[in-house]
C-alpha positions in Angstrom: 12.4 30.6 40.1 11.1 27.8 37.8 13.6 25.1 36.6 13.6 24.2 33.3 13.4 20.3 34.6 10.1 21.7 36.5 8.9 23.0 33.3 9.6 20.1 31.2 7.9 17.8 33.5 5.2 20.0 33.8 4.3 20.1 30.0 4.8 16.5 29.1 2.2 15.6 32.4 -0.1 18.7 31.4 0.2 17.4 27.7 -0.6 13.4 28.8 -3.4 14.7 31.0 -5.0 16.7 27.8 -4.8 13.8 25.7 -6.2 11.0 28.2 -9.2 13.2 28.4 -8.7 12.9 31.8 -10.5 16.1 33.9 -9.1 15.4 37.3 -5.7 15.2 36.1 -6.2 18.3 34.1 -7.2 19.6 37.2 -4.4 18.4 39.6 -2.4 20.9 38.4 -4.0 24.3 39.4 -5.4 25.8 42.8 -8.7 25.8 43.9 -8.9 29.2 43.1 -7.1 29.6 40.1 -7.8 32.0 37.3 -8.2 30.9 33.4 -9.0 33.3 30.7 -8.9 32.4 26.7 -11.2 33.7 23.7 -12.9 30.5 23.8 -14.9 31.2 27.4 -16.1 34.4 25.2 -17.1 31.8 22.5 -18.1 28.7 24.5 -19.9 30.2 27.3 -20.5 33.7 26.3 -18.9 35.1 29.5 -17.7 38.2 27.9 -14.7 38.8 29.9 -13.2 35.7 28.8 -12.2 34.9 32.6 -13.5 32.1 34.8 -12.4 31.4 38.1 -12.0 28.2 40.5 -12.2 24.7 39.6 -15.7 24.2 40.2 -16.5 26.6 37.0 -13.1 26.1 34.9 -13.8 22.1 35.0 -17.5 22.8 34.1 -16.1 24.6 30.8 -13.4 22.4 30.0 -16.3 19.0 30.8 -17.9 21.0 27.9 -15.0 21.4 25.9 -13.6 17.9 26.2 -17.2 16.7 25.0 -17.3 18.6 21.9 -14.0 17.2 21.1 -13.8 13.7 21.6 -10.7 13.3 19.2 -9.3 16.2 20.9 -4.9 15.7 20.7 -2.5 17.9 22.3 1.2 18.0 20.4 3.8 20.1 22.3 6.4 22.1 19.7 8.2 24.2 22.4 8.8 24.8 26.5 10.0 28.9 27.5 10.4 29.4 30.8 10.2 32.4 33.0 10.8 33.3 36.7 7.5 32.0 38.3 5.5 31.2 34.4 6.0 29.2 31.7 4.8 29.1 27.9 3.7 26.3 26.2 3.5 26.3 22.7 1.8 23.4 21.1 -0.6 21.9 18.1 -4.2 21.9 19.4 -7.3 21.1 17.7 -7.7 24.4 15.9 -3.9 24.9 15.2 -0.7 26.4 17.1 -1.7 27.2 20.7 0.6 29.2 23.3 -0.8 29.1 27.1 0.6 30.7 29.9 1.0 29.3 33.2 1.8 31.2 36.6 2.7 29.2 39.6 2.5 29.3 43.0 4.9 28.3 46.1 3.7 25.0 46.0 4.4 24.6 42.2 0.7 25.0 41.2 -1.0 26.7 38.7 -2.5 30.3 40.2 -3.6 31.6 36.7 -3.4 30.9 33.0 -4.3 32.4 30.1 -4.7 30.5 26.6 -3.7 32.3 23.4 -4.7 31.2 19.4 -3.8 32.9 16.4 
C-alpha cells in the first residue's frame, strides 16, 4: 500500500520535474514499459486510442508537448491516495488536471492516465 509520505514526495518531484522542463526526470519516474493514455495523444498525435506505451514513444509525445509549451507550469491543488495509485489534482496549462498513477513493487509508475474537464 502507498504512504501518504510516498505520495507526497512523489507529486512535489513529479510537479518540479514538469516545471524544469526536464524530460529525463519526467521520465525517472515510470517503467520502461509503462502505459499512458489522455485525450491529448488523440489530439496531438492522432492515435485514436489515446494510449501509448514505453518510454521510447511516451517521451517522443511529451518532447512534443513540452515544445509547444515553452511557458508550460504545473501547480498542484490536491494529493488522494489509493492502495497501489494515486491522484493528482493540479492547475495545468489548459486548467484543472487530475492524473492517475499506478505503481509498481519498486515504487514506479506502471500506467497512468491523464484526465481534463
Amino acid at each position: 500500500m502507498l504512504t501518504k509520505d510516498f505520495a507526497d514526495h512523489f507529486a512535489l518531484e513529479w510537479i518540479a520535474a514538469w516545471n524544469a522542463h526536464d524530460l529525463e526526470r519526467i521520465l525517472s519516474h515510470y517503467t520502461e514499459d509503462f502505459e499512458m493514455s489522455s485525450p491529448y495523444i488523440v489530439q496531438l498525435l492522432g492515435e485514436p486510442s489515446g494510449k501509448l506505451k514505453g518510454k521510447d514513444a511516451i517521451g517522443r509525445y511529451w518532447r512534443r508537448a513540452l515544445e509547444r509549451a515553452p511557458t508550460l507550469r504545473f501547480e498542484l491543488v490536491s494529493t488522494l491516495v489509493g492502495v497501489d495509485s494515486l491522484v493528482l489534482y493540479y492547475q495545468g496549462a489548459r486548467g484543472m488536471a487530475a492524473e492517475v498513477f499506478f505503481f509498481d513493487a519498486a515504487g514506479k509508475v506502471s500506467k497512468a492516465g491523464a484526465h481534463y474537464p
